[in-house]
C-alpha positions, 0 to 999 in steps of 0.5 A: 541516236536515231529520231525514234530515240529522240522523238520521244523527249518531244513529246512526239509519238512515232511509228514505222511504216509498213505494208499491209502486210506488215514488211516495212515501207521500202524495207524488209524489217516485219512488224515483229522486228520493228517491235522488237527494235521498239517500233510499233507499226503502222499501215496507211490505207485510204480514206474506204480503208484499203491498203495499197496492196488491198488489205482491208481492215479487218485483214490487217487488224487479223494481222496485229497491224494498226491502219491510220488515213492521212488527214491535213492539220484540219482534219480532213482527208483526200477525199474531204472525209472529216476525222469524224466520218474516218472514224466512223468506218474503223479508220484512225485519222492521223495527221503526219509531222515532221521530227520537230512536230510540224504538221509534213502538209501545213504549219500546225504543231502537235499543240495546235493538232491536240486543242483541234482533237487529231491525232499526230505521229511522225513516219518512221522507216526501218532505221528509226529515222523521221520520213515522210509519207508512201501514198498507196499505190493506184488500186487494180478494181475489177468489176466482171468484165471492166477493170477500172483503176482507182487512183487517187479520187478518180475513178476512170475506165480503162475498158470504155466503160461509161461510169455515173456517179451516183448516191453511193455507188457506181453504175455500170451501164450494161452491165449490173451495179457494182456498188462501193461501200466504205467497210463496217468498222473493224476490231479486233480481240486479244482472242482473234489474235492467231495462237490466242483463242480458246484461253483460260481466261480474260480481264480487261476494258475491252471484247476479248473478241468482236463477238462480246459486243453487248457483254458484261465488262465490269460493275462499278461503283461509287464507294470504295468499301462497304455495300456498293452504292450506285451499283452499275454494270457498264458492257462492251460498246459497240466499237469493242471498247469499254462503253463509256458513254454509259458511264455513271455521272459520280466521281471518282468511279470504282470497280466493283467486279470486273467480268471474266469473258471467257470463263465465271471466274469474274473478279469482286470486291470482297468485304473486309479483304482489300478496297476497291479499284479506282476506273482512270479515264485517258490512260491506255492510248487514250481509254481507261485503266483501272487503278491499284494504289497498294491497298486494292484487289480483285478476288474470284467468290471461290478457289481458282480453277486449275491450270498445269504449265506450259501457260502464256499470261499476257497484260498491259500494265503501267507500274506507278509508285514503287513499280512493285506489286504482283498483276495476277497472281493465284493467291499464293507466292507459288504461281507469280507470273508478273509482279515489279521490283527495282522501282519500276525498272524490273519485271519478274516471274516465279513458279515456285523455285525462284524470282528471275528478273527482266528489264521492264518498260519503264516505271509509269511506262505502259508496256505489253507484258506476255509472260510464259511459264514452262519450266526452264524454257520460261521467258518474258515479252516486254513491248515485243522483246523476248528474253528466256529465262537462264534457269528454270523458274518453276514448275507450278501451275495455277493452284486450287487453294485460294482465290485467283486475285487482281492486285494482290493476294489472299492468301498473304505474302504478295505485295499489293500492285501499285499501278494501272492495269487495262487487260490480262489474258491467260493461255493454257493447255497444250498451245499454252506456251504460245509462239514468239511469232504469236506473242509479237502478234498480240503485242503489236494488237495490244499497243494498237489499243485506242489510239495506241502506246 
């Protein structure tokens, strides 16, 4: 067995990596291969955040490829950039260990890194096996006439050039000030995912893209049932996550209504149908899910809006309990584009002929799921791999019936979802069967949520 197979019975986190982009370090393998093989991927850059072949962050988020600077066990970078101020530039601190948990520059164990807040991982290559860290390769900066090499934290002319260091920038004499800033903090949305953009809809706990900063993400409140009491709508922060800070001091929090941030078919509670949805801090690499037990749902005011095959549903999901239940369905049995079965072990879909079945990740696993309805060529992503259906599964689209439903159904004969949910995506119209190469794109932005799965 492979240290990637092992490394998770330690409790160790792993991943692969890549260039900026996205080939494997002294490798061929893609971030679509590596997560296929069930790697994820990762690409070290700087303490500024630039990669060793000059990707900058937003280039390699654009990518579906997740950035991390190394730091010591102390949280502290080459360049004495606490954690905090990577952080701060969209940069993800991560401290290197080997395969049996020890930091690859000190001696703390992933215990120790945890009680200190940072992050850990251990360097993967394209086989699976433990490794230890590339450094990025000297950096070629050209600045009009004098081409400086960045190397390390030297900056040295090549050319003759006199360069004094001032308060946040370089000078060079004789020539205008070529300023270095640290890059704005990168994010990047399920919907600037390439092939993902104009989509029928989007649920989730984060922007569907940067843009939706400052937008509704979801109503919340301190009862399960009934009127809602201490009624609060929480918007998307500034880092394009759910704004937790903002979060109402009761306990435990429930979902009132969780906003649709492309179209107005946001999902409510409705009296007397189903409970709310409980909000579950810490869940998806480190950001909240929402929680359905088997008696919750989420229901659009009136039907749900039309949509004919080919379609692509994306989600990321963690089946608990029994592991059944349907994520999204149209109110009907018609159009089931995911529900579990098996215990937790199996993933479906239907559309309208009849249930094929898929491994899933695992009962209480979280796992990217993009499932495509397109008749006989129907198919199912599962954290990257892509199996397409023997048969033809079905036909339909999103009916007009009922009401378009998180968690269940109102219509009857769809069992309630036991599990977390963090996001859904819907793609349709004539890009709606979305490529293998595009669905792997936003898998790899998917497990790159927060500080990853």
């Amino acid at each position: 067995m492979a240290d990637v197979d092992i490394l998770p019975s330690r409790g160790i986190r792993a991943a692969a990596l890549v260039d900026g982009n996205g080939v494997a370090i002294n490798g061929t393998q893609t971030v679509l291969q590596l997560a296929q093989r069930g790697m994820r991927s990762i690409c070290e850059v700087t303490p500024l955040g630039v990669a060793a072949n000059g990707a900058t962050l937003a280039q390699l988020a654009s990518r579906g490829i997740r950035n991390f600077c190394p730091v010591s066990e102390i949280g502290i970078a080459t360049d004495a950039s606490t954690a905090d101020v990577l952080r701060r530039r969209g940069i993800q601190p991560m401290v290197p260990v080997s395969a049996t948990g020890v930091a690859l520059t000190g001696s703390a164990t992933i215990l120790t890194l945890a009680q200190r807040g940072l992050t850990h991982f251990c360097p993967l290559n394209e086989s699976g096996a433990a490794t230890t860290l590339i450094d990025p390769t000297p950096l070629n900066l050209r600045a009009l006439t004098g081409d400086f090499r960045l190397s390390g934290e030297a900056m040295e002319p090549i050319a003759g050039w006199t360069v004094t260091a001032q308060a946040g920038a370089f000078s060079v004499p004789a020539n205008s000030d070529t300023k270095l800033t640290p890059p704005t903090a990168a994010y990047t949305g399920p919907g600037e995912v390439t092939g993902w953009d104009t989509a029928y809809g989007y649920w989730g706990l984060r922007g569907y893209t940067f843009a939706k900063v400052g937008s509704n993400c979801i109503d919340v409140c301190s009862n399960q049932y009934d009127t809602a009491v201490g009624l609060a709508t929480i918007k998307i922060g500034a880092n394009g996550y759910l704004d937790e800070a903002t979060l109402p001091g009761y306990s435990p929090i429930y979902i009132a209504t969780l906003y649709d941030q492309i179209g107005m078919q946001h999902l409510s509670y409705i009296f007397g149908v189903n409970n709310r949805p409980v909000l579950v801090l810490n869940k998806v690499g480190g950001k909240p899910a929402i929680f359905f037990s088997g008696v919750e749902a989420l229901l659009t005011a009136g039907v749900a809006v039309a949509l004919a095959q080919p379609m692509s549903v994306g989600a990321v999901v963690i089946p608990t309990g029994s592991g059944g239940g349907a994520v999204i369905t149209d109110g009907t049995t018609a159009w089931l584009p995911m529900f579990g079965s098996g215990g937790g072990t199996l993933v479906d879909q239907n559309f309208g002929t009849y249930s094929q079945d898929y491994p899933s990740a695992g009962l209480n696993v979280c796992g990217s799921y993009i499932s495509v309805a397109h008749g006989a060529t129907s198919s199912m992503s599962v954290n990257g791999t892509i199996t397409t259906s023997p048969g033809n599964v079905g036909t339909n689209g999103i009916g007009t019936t009922k009401k378009l439903t998180i968690g269940g159904t109102d219509g009857g004969g769809v069992t309630l979802s036991s599990g977390y949910l963090y996001e859904v995506i819907i793609k349709g119209g004539a890009s709606g069967h979305v490529s293998t190469t595009n669905q792997g794109l936003l898998t790899a932005n998917q497990r790159a949520i927060g500080t990853g799965f």
